[in-house]
Every structure is written in C-alpha cells, then in structure tokens.
N, CA, C and O atoms as a Tripos MOL2 file, in Angstrom:
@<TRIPOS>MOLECULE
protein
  224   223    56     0     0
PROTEIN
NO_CHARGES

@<TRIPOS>ATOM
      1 N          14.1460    9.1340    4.8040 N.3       1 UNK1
      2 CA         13.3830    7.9410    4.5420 C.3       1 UNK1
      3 C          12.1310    8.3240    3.7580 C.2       1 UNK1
      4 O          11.2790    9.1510    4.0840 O.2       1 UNK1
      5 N          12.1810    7.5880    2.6950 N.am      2 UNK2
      6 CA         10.5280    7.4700    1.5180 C.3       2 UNK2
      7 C           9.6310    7.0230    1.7840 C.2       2 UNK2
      8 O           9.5770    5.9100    1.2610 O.2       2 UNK2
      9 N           8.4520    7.3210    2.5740 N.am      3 UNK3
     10 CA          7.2520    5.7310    2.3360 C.3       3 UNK3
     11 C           6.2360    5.9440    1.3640 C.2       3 UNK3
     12 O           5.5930    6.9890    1.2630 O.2       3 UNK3
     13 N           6.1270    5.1170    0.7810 N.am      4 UNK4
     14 CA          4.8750    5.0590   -0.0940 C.3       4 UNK4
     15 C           3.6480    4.3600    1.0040 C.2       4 UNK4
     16 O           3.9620    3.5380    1.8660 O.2       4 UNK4
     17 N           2.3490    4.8040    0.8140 N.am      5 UNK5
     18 CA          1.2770    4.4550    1.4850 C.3       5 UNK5
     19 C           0.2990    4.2130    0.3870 C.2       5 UNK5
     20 O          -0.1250    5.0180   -0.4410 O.2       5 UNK5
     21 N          -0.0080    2.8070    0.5550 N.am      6 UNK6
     22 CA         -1.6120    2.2780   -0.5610 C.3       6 UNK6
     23 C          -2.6560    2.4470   -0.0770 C.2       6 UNK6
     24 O          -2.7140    1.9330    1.0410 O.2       6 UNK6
     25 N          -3.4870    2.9040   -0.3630 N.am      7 UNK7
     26 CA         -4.8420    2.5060   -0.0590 C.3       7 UNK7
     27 C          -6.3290    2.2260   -1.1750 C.2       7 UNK7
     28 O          -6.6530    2.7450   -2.2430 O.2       7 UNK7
     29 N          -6.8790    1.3100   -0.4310 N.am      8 UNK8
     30 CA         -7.8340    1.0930   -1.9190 C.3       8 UNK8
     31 C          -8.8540    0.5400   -0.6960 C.2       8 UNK8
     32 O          -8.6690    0.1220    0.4470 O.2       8 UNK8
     33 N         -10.1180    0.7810   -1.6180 N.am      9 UNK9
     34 CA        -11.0820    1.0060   -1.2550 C.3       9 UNK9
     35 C         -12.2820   -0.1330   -2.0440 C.2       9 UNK9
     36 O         -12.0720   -0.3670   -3.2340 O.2       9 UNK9
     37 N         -13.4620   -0.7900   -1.3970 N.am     10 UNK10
     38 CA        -14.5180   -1.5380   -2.3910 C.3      10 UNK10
     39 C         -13.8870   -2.9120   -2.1070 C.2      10 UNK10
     40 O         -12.6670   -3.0680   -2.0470 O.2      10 UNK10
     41 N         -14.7210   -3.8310   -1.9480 N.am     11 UNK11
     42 CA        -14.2220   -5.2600   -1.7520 C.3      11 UNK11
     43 C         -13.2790   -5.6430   -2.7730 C.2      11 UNK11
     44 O         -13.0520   -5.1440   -3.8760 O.2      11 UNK11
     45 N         -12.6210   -6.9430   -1.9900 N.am     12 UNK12
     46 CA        -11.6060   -7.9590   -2.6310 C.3      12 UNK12
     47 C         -11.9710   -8.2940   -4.0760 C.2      12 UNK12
     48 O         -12.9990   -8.9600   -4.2070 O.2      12 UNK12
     49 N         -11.4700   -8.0330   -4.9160 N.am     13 UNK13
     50 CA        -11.5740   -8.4490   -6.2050 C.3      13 UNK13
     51 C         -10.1280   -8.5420   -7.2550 C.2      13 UNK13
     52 O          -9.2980   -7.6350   -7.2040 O.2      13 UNK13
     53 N          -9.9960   -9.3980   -7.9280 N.am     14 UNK14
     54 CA         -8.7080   -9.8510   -8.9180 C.3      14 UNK14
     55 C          -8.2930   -8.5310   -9.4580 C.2      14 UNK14
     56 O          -7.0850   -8.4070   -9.6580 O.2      14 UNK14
     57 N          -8.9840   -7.6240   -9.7040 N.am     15 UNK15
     58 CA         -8.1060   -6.2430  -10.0800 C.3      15 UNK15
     59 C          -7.1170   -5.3850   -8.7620 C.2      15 UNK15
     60 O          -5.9480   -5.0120   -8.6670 O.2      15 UNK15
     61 N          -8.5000   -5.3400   -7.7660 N.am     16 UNK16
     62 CA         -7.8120   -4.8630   -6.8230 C.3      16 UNK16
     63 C          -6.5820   -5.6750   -6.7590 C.2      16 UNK16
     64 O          -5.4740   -5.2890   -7.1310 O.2      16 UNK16
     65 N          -6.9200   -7.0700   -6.1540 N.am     17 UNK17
     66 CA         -5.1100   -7.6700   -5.6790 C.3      17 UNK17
     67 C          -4.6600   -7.5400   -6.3290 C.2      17 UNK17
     68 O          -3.6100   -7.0150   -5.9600 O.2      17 UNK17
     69 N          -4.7030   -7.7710   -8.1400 N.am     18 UNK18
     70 CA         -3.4500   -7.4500   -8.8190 C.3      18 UNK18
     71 C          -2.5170   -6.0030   -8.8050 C.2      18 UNK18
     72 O          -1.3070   -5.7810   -8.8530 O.2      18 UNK18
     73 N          -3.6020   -5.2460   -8.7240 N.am     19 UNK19
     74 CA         -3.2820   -3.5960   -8.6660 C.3      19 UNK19
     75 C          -2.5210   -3.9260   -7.5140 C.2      19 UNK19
     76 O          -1.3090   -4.0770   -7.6700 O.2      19 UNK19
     77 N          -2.9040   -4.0330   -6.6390 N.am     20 UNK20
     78 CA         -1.5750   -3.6760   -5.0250 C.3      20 UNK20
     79 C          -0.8550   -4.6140   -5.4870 C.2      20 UNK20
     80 O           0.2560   -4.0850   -5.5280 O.2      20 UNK20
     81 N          -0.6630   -6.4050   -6.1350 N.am     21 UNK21
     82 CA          0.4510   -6.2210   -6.3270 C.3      21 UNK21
     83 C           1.5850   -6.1080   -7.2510 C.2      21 UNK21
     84 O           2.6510   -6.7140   -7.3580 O.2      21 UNK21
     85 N           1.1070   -5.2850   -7.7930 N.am     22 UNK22
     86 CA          1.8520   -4.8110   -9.0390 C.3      22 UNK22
     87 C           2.5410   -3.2420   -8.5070 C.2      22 UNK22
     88 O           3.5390   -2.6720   -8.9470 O.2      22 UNK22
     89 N           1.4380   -2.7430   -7.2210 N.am     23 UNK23
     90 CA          2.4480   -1.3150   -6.7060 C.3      23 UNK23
     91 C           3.5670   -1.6650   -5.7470 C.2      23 UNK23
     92 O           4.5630   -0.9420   -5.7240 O.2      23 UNK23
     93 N           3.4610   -2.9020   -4.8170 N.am     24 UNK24
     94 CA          4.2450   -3.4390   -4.5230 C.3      24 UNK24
     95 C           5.7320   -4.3090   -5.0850 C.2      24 UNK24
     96 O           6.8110   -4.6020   -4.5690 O.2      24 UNK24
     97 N           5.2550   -4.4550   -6.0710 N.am     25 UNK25
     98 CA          6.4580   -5.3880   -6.8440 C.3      25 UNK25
     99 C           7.6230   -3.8240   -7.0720 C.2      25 UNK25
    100 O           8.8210   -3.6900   -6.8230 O.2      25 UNK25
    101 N           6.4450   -2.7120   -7.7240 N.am     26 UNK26
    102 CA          7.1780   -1.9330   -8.6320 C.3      26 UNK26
    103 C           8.2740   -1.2890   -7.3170 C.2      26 UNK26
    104 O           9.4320   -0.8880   -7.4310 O.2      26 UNK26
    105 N           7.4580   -1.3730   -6.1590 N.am     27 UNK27
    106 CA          8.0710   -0.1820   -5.0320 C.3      27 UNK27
    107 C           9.2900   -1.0880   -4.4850 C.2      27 UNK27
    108 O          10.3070   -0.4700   -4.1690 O.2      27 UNK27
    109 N           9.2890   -2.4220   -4.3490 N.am     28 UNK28
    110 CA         10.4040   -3.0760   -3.8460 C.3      28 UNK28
    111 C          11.6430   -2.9560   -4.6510 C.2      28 UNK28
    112 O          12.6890   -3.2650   -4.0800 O.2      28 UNK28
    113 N          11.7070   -2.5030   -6.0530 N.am     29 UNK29
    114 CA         12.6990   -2.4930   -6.9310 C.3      29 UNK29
    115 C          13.3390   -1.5200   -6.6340 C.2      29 UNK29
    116 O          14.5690   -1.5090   -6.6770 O.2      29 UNK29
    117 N          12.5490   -0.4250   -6.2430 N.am     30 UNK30
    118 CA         12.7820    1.5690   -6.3860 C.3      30 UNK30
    119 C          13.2060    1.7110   -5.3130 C.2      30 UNK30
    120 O          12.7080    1.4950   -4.2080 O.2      30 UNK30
    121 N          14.8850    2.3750   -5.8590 N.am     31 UNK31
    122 CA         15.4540    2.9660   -4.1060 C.3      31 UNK31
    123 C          15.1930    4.0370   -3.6340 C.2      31 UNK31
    124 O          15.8030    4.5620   -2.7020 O.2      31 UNK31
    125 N          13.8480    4.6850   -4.4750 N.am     32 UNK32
    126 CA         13.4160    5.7890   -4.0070 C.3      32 UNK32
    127 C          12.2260    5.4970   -2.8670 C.2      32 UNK32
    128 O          11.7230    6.4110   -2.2150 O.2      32 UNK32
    129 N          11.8910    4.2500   -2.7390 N.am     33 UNK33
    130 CA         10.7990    4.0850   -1.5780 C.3      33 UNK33
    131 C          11.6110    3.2640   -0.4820 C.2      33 UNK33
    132 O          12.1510    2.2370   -0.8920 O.2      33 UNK33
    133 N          11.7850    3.6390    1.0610 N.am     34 UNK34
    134 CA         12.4790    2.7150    1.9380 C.3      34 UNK34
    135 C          11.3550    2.1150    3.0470 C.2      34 UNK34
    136 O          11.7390    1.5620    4.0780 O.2      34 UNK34
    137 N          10.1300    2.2590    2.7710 N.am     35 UNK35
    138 CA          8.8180    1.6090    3.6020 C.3      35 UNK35
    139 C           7.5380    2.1440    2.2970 C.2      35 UNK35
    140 O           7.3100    3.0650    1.5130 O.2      35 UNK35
    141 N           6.8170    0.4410    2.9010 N.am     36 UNK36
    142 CA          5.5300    0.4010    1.5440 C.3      36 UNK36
    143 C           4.6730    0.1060    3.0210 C.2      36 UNK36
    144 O           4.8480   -0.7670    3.8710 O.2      36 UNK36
    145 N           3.4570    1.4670    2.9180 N.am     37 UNK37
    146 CA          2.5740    1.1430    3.7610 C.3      37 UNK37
    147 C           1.3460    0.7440    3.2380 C.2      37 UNK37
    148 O           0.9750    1.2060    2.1580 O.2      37 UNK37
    149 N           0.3810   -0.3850    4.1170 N.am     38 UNK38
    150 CA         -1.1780    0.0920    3.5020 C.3      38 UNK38
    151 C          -2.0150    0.6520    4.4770 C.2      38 UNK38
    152 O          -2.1930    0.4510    5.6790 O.2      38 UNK38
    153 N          -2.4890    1.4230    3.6180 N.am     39 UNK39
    154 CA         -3.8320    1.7700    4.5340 C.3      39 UNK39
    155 C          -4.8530    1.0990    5.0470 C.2      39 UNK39
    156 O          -5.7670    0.8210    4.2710 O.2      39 UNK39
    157 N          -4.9700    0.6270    6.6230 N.am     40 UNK40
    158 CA         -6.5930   -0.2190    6.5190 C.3      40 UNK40
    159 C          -7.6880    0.3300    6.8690 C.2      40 UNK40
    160 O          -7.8890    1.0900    7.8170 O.2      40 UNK40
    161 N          -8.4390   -0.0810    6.0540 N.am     41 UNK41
    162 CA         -9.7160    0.4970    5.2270 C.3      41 UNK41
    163 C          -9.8550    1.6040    4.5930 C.2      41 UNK41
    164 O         -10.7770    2.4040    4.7560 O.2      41 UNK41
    165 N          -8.8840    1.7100    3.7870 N.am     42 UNK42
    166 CA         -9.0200    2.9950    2.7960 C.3      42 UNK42
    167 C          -8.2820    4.3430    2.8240 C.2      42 UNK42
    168 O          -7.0630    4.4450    2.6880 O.2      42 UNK42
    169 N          -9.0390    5.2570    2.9920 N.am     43 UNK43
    170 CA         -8.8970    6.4500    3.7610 C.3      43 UNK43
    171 C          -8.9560    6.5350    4.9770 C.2      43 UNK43
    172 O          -8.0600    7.0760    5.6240 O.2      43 UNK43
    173 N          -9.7980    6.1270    5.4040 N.am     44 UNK44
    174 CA         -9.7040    5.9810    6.7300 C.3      44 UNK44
    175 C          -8.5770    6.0820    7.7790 C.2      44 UNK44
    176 O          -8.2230    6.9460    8.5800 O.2      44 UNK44
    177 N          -7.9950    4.3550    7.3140 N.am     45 UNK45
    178 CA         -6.8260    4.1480    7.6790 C.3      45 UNK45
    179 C          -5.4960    5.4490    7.8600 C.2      45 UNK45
    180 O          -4.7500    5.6780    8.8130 O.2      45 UNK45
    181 N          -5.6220    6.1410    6.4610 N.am     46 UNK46
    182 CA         -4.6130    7.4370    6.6260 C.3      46 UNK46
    183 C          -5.1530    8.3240    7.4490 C.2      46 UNK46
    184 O          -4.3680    8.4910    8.3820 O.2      46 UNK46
    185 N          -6.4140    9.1910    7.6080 N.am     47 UNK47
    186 CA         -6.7740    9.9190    8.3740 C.3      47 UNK47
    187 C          -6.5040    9.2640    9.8950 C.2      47 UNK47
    188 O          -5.8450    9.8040   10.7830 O.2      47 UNK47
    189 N          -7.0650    8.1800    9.9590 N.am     48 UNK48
    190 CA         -6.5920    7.1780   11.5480 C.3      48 UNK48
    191 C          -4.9940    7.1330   11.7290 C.2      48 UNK48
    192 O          -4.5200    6.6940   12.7770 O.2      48 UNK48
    193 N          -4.4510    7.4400   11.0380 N.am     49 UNK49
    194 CA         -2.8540    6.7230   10.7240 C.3      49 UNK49
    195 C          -2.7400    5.3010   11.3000 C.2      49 UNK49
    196 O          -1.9590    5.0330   12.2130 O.2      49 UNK49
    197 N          -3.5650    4.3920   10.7170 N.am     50 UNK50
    198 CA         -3.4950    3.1040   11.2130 C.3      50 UNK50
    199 C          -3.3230    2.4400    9.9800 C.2      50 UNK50
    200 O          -4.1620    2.5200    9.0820 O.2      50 UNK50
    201 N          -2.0460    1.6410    9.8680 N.am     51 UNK51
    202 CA         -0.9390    1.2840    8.7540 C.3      51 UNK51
    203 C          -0.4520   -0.3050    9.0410 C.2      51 UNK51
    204 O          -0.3240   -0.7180   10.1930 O.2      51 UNK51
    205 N          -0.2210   -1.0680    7.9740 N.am     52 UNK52
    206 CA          0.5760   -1.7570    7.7670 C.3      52 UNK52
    207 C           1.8630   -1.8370    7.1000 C.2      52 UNK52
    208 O           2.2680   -1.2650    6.0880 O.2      52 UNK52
    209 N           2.4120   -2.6590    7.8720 N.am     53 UNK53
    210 CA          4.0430   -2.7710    6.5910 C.3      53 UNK53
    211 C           4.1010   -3.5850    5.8530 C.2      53 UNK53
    212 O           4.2950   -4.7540    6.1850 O.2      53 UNK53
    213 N           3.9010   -3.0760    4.2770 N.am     54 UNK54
    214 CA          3.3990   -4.1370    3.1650 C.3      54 UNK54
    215 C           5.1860   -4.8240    2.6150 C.2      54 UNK54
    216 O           5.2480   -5.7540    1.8110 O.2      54 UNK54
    217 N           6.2220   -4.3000    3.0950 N.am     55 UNK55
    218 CA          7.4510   -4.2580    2.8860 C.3      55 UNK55
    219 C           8.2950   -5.7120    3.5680 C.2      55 UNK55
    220 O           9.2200   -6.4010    3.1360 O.2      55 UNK55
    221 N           7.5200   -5.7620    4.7490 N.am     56 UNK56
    222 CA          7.9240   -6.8390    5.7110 C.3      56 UNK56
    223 C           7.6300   -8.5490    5.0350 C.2      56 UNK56
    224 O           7.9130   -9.5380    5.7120 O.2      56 UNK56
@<TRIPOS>BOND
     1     1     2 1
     2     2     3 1
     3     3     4 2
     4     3     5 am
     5     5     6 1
     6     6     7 1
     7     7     8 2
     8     7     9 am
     9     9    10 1
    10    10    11 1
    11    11    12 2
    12    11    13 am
    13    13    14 1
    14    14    15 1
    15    15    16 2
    16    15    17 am
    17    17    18 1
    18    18    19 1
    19    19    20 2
    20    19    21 am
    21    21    22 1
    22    22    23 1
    23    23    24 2
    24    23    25 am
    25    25    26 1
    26    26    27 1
    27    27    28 2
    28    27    29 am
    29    29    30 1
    30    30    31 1
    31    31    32 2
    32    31    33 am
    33    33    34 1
    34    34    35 1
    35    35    36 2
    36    35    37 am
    37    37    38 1
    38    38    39 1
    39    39    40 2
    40    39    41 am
    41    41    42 1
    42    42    43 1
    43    43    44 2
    44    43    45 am
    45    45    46 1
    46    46    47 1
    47    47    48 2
    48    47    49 am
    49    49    50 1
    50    50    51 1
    51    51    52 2
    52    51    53 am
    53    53    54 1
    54    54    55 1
    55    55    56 2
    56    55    57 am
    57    57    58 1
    58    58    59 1
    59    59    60 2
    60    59    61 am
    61    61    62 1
    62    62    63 1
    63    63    64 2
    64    63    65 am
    65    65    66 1
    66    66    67 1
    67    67    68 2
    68    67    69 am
    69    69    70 1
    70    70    71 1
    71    71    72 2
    72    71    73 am
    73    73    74 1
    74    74    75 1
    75    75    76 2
    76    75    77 am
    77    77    78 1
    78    78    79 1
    79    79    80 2
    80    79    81 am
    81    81    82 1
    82    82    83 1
    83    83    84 2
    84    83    85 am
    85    85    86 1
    86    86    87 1
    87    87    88 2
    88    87    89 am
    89    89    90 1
    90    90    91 1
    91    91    92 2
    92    91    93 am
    93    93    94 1
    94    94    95 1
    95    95    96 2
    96    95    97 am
    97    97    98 1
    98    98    99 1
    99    99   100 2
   100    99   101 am
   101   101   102 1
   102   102   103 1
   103   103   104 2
   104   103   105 am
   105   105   106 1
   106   106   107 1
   107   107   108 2
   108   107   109 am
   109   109   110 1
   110   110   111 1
   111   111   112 2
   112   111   113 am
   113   113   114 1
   114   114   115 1
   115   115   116 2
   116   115   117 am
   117   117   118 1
   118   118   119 1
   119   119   120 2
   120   119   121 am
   121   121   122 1
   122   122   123 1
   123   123   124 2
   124   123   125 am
   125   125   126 1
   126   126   127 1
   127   127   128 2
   128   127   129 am
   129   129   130 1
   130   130   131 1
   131   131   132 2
   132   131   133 am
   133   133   134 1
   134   134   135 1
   135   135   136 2
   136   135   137 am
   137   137   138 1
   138   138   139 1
   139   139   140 2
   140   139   141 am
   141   141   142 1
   142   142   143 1
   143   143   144 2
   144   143   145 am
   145   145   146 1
   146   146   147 1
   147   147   148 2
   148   147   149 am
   149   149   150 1
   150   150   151 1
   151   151   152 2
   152   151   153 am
   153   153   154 1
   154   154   155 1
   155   155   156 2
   156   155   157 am
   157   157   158 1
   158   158   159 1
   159   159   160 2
   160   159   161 am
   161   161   162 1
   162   162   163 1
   163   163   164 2
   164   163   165 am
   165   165   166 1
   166   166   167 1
   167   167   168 2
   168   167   169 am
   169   169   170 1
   170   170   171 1
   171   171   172 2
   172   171   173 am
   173   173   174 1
   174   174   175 1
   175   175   176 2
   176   175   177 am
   177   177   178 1
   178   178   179 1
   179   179   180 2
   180   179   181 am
   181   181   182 1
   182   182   183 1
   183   183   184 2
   184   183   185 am
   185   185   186 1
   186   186   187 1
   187   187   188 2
   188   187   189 am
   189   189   190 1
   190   190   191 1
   191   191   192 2
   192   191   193 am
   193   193   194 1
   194   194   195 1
   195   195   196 2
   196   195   197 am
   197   197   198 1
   198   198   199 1
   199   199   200 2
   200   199   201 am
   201   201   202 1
   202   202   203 1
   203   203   204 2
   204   203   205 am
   205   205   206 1
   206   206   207 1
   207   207   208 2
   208   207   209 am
   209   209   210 1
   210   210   211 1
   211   211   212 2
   212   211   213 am
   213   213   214 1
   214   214   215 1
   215   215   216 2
   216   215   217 am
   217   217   218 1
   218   218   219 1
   219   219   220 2
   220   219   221 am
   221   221   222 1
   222   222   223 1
   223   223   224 2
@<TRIPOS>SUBSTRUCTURE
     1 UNK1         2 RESIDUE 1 A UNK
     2 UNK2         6 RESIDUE 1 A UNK
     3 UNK3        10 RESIDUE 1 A UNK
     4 UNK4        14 RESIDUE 1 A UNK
     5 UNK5        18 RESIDUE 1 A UNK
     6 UNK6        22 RESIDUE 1 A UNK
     7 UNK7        26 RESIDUE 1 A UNK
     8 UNK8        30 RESIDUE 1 A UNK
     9 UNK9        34 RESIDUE 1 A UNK
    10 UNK10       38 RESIDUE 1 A UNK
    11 UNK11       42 RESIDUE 1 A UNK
    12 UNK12       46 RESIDUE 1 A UNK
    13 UNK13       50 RESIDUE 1 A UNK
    14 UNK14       54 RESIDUE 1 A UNK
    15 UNK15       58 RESIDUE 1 A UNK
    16 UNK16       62 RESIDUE 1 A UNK
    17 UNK17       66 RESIDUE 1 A UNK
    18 UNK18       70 RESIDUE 1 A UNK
    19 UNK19       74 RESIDUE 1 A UNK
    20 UNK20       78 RESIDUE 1 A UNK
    21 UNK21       82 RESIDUE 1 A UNK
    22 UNK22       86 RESIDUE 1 A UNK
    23 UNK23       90 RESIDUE 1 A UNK
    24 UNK24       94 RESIDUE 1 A UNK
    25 UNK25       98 RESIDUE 1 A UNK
    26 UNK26      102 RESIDUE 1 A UNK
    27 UNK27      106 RESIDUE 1 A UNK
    28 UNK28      110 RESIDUE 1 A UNK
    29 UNK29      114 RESIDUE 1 A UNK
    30 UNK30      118 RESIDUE 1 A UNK
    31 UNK31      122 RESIDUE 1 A UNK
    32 UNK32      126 RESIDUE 1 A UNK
    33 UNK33      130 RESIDUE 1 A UNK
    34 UNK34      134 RESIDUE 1 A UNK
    35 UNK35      138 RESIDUE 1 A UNK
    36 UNK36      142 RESIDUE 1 A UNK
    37 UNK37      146 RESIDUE 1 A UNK
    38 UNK38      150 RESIDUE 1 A UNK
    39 UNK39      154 RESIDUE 1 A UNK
    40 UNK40      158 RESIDUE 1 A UNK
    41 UNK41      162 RESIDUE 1 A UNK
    42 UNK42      166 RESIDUE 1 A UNK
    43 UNK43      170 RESIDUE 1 A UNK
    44 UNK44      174 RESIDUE 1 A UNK
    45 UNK45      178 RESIDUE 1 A UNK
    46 UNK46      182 RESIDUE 1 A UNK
    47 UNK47      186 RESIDUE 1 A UNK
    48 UNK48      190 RESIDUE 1 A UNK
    49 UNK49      194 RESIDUE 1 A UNK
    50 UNK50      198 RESIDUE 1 A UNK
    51 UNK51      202 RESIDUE 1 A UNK
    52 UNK52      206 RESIDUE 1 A UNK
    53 UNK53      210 RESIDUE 1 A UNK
    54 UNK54      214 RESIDUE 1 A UNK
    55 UNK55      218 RESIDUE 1 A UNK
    56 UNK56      222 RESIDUE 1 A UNK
C-alpha cells in the first residue's frame, strides 16, 4: 500500500486550496497512491502522526 501525505502550512488562502486540490485530483487518478493523507497543522501533524483521510 502507497500513501501520499499533504501538508501545508500559513492560513487558508485560494492558492493554498487550489494547490491541495489539484494534489488531490492528481493522486485519485494514480494507481500508484492507495491512501491520500493530510497532515493537521503542518508538520506537526506528521511528527504527531495525526492524519486525515483526504481519499474518503
């Protein structure tokens, strides 16, 4: 199993959402990813391993 994990960082803004979802669109196509995680709050989130399933 593949997961891709996002994380982004700096308030809500039209680049950010477009950016995640444009990594999302690309990762739902690719049978090389079988879970799209995000990170919440950043780095953090990965060092915490505290994740969402952006896939669901």
């Amino acid at each position: 199993m593949k997961n891709l994990v996002v994380a982004q960082s700096g308030g809500p803004t039209a680049v950010i959402n477009a950016t995640l979802v444009g990594v999302i669109e690309y990762a739902m196509k690719s049978p090389k990813v079988d879970r799209i995680l995000g990170a919440k709050n950043g780095i953090e989130g990965i060092l915490e391993e505290n994740f969402v399933d952006l896939k669901s």
